[in-house]
C-alpha positions in Angstrom: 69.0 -42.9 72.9 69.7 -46.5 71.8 71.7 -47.0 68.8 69.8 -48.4 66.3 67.4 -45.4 66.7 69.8 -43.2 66.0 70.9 -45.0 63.0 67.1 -45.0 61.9 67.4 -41.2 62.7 70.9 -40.7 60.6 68.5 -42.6 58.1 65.4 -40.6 57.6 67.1 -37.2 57.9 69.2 -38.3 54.6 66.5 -39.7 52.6 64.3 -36.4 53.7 67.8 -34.4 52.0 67.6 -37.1 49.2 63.7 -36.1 48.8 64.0 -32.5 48.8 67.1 -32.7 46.3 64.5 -34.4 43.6 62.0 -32.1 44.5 64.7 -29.1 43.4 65.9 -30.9 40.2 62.6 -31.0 38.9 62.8 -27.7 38.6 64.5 -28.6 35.4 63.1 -30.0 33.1 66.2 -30.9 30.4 67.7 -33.0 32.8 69.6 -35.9 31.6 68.3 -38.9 33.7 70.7 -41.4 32.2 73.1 -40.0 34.4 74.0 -42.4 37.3 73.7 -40.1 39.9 70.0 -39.1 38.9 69.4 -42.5 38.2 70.4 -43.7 41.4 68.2 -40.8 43.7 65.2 -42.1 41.3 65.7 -45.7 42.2 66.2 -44.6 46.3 62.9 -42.5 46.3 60.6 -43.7 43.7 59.4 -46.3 46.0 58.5 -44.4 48.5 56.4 -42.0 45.9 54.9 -44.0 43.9 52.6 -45.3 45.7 51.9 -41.7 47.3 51.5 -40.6 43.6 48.8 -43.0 43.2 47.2 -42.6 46.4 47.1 -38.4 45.8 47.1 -37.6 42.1 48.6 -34.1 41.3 46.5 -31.6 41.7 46.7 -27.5 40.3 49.4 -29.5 38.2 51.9 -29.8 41.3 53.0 -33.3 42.7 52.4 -33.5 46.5 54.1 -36.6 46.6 57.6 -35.4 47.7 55.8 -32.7 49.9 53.5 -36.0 51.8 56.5 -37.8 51.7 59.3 -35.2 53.7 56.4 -34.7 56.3 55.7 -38.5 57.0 59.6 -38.9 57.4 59.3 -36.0 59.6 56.7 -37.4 61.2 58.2 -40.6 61.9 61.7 -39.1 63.0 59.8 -37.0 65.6 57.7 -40.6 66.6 61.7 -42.1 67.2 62.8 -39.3 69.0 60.4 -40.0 71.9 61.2 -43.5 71.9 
């Protein structure tokens, strides 16, 4: 596989660990999202979900947003594999 494809593969697979960790802290709900480390996985993955909240409001009171997200990395990963 070229390099730059793996790099891109590298990539996805730690913002789809970045995406499942905010998935788990919201879990709890006292959180303190001052803290720079929550503050800074907000800022790397609330691009990619916002628009996917918009698009797909929650629904049963769950956001699908992470769960739509982690399968379109997935998705794309397995589109760079055969590449």
């Amino acid at each position: 596989m070229d390099t730059i494809v793996l790099i891109l593969l590298y990539a996805l697979d730690v913002y789809s660990i970045l995406l499942i960790i905010r998935a788990l802290l919201g879990w709890f709900p006292n959180l303190d999202y001052s803290n720079p480390l929550l503050r800074l996985l907000h800022n790397i993955t609330e691009p990619v979900l916002a628009p996917i909240r918009r698009a797909v409001p929650p629904m049963g009171g769950m956001d699908w947003s992470i769960v739509i997200a982690v399968v379109g990395v997935n998705i794309l990963m397995l589109l760079l594999r055969r590449f």
